[in-house]
KEDREN-905457 format. One record per residue (C-alpha): residue in one letter; x, y, z. Coordinates in Angstrom, 2 decimals, padded with zeros to 5 digits. Layout:
N
<A, <X, Y, Z>>
...
//
This chain:
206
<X, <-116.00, -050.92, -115.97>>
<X, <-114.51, -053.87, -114.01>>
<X, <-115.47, -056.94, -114.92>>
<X, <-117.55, -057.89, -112.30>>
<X, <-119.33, -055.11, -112.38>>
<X, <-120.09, -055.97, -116.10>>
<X, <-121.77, -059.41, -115.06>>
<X, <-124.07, -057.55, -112.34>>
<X, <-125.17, -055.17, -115.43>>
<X, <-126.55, -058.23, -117.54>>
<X, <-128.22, -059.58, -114.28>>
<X, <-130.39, -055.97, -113.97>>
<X, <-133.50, -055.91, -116.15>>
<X, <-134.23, -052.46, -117.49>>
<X, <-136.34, -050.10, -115.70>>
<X, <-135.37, -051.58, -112.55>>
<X, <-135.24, -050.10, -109.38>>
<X, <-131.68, -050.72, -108.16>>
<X, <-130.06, -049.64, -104.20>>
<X, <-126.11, -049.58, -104.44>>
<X, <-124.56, -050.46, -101.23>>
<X, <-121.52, -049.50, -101.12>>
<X, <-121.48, -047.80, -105.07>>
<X, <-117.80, -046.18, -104.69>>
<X, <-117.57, -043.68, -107.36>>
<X, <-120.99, -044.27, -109.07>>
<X, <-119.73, -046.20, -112.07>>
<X, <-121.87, -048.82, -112.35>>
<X, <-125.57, -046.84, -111.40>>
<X, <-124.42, -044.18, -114.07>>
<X, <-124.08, -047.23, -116.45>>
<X, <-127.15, -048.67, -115.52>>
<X, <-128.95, -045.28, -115.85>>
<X, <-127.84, -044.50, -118.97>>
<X, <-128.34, -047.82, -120.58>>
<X, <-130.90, -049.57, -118.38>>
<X, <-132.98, -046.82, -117.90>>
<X, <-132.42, -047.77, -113.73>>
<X, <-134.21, -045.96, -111.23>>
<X, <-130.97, -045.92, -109.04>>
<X, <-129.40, -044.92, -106.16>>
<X, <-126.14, -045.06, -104.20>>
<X, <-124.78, -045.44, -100.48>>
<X, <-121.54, -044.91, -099.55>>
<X, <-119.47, -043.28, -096.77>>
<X, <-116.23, -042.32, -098.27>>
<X, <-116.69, -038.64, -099.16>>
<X, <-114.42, -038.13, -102.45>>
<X, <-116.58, -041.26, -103.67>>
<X, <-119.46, -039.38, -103.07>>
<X, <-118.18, -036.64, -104.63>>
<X, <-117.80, -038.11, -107.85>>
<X, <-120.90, -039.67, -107.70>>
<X, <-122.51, -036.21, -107.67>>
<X, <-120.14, -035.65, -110.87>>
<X, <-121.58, -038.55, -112.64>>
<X, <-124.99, -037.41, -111.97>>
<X, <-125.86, -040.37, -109.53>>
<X, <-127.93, -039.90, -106.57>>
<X, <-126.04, -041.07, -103.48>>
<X, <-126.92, -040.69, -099.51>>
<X, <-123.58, -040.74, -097.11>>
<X, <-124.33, -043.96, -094.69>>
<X, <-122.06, -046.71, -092.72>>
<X, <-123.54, -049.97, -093.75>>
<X, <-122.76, -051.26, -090.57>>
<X, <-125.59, -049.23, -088.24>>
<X, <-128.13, -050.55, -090.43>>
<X, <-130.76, -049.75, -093.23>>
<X, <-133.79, -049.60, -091.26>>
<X, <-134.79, -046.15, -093.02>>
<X, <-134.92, -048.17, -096.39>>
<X, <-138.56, -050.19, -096.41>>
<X, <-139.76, -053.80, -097.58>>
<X, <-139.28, -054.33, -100.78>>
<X, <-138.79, -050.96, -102.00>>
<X, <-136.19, -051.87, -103.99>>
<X, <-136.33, -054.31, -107.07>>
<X, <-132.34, -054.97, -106.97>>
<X, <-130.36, -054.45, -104.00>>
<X, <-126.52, -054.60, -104.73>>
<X, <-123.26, -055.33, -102.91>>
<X, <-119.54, -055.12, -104.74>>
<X, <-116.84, -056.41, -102.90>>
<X, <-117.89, -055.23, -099.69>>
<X, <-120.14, -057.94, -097.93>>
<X, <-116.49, -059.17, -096.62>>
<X, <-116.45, -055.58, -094.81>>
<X, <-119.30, -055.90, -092.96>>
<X, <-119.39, -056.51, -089.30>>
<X, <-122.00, -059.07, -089.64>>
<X, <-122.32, -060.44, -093.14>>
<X, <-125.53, -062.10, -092.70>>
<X, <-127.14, -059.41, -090.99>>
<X, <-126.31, -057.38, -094.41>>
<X, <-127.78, -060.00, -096.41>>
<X, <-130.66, -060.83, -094.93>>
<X, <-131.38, -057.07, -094.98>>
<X, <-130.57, -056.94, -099.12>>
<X, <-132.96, -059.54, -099.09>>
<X, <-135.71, -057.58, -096.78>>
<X, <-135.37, -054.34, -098.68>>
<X, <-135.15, -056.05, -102.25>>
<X, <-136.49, -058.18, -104.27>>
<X, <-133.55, -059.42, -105.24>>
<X, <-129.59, -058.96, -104.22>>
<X, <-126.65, -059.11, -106.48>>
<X, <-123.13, -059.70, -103.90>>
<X, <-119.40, -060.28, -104.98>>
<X, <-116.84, -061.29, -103.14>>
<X, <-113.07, -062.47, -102.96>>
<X, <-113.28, -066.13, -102.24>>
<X, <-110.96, -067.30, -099.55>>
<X, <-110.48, -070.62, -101.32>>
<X, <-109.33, -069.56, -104.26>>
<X, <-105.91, -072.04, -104.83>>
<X, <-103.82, -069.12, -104.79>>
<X, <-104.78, -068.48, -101.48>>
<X, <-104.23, -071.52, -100.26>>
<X, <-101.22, -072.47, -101.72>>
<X, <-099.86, -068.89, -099.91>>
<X, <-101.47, -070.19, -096.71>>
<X, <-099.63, -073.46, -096.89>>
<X, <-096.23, -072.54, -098.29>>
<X, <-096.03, -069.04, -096.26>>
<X, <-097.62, -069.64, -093.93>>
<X, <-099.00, -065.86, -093.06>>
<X, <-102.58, -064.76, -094.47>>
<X, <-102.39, -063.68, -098.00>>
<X, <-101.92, -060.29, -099.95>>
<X, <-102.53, -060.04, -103.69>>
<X, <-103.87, -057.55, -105.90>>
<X, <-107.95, -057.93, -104.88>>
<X, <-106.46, -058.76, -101.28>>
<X, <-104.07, -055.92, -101.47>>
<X, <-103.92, -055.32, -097.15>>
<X, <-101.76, -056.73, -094.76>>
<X, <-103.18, -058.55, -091.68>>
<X, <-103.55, -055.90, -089.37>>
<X, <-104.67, -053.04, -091.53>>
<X, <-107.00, -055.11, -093.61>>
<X, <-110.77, -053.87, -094.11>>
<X, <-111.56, -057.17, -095.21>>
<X, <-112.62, -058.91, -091.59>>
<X, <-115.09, -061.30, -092.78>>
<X, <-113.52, -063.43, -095.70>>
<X, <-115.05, -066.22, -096.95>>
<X, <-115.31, -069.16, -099.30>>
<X, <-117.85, -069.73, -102.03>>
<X, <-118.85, -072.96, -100.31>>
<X, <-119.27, -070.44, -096.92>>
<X, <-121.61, -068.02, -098.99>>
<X, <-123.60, -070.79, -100.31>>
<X, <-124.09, -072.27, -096.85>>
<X, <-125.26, -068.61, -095.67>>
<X, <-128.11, -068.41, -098.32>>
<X, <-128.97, -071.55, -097.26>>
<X, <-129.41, -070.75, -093.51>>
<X, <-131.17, -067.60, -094.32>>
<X, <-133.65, -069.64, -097.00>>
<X, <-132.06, -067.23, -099.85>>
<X, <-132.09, -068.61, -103.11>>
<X, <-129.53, -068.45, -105.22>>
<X, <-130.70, -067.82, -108.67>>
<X, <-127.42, -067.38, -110.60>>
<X, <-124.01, -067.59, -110.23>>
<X, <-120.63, -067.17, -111.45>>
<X, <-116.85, -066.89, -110.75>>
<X, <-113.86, -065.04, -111.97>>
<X, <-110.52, -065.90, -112.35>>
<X, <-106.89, -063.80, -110.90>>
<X, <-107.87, -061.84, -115.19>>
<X, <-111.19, -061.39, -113.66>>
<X, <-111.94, -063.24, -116.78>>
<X, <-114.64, -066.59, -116.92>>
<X, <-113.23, -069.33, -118.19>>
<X, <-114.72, -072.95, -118.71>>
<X, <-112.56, -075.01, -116.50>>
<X, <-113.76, -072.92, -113.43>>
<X, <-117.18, -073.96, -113.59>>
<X, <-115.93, -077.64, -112.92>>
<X, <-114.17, -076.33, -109.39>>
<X, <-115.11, -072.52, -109.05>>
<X, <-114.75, -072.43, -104.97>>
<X, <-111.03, -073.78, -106.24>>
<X, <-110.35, -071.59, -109.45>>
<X, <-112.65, -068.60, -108.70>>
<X, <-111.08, -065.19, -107.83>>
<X, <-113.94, -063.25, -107.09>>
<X, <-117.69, -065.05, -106.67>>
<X, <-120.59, -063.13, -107.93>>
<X, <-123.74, -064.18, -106.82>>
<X, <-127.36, -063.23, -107.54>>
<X, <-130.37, -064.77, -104.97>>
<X, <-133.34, -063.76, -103.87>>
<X, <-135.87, -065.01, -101.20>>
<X, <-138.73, -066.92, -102.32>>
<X, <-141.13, -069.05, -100.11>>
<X, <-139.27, -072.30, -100.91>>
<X, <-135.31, -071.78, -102.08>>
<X, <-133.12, -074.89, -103.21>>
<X, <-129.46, -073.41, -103.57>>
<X, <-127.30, -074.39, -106.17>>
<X, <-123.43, -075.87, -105.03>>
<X, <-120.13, -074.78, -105.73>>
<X, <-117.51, -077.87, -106.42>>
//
């Protein structure tokens, strides 16, 4: 299981009731199921994905994220959860504020855009990057909403999301201690758990 998807495991209490938006091949609900005792389920639109969902013995509904999740009610969902997709989305905070009406809680990763890699590609190159979690070139990309860490926290804080946890990978998708210091420099991929109490105070990224 990638390592991201390892972090978002330790964040989901047992017995939880958990929505996957965007849950690929089912890897990480069949995890949770069979060690977290989840109540889980899957959306996704690509149909081999869903496919092996079925395989894995996750229930998944076929869906676009982008026309909505109106047919999903408040709150019915203790965990709402978004890999590496949120960047995808035609309107990001839409998405989120919609994790946030359906679910207790949401759980979102994310390539950050100002990751020093990027930037030093930006500023020697010149052209918009390509690596291996930013694999597409400009025009073919998926990924039309890319953002910082520092642009994700600013989100949750104009949608009054909290953000309860957070952490940040580096290009070994490993955590190391120097990235807490500077994560929206030396973070990879941002992982982020918030929720949406009465009164949120967000935390910062350096």
């Amino acid at each position: 299981m990638r390592a991201d998807l390892e972090i978002i495991a330790d964040w989901i209490p047992a017995g939880s009731r958990v929505l996957d938006l965007g849950c690929g091949d089912g890897t990480l609900l069949s995890w949770l199921r069979q060690h977290r005792n989840v109540d889980g389920l899957g959306v996704e639109i690509n149909q081999d994905s869903i496919i092996r969902c079925i395989e894995k013995g996750v229930p998944v509904v076929q869906k676009n994220l982008d026309t909505g999740l109106t047919n999903f009610g408040d709150k019915s969902f203790d965990v709402v959860i978004m890999s590496q997709s949120l960047q995808q989305m035609k309107a990001p905070h839409k998405t989120l504020n919609e994790m946030l009406r359906i679910g207790r809680e949401a759980i979102v990763t994310f390539p950050n855009f100002g990751y020093w890699n990027t930037r030093r590609y930006l500023f020697f190159l010149g052209r918009m990057p390509m690596s291996k979690i930013l694999p597409y070139s400009w025009f073919d990309t998926p990924n039309i909403h890319l953002c910082t860490c520092r642009d994700f926290e600013r989100l949750c804080r104009d949608q009054k999301a909290r953000i309860r946890q957070s952490t940040v990978l580096d290009s070994q998708h490993q955590k190391r201690r120097a990235i807490r210091l500077l994560p929206n420099l030396l973070g990879e991929i941002a992982i982020y758990h918030v929720d949406k109490p009465h009164t949120a105070t967000a935390q910062g990224a350096a």
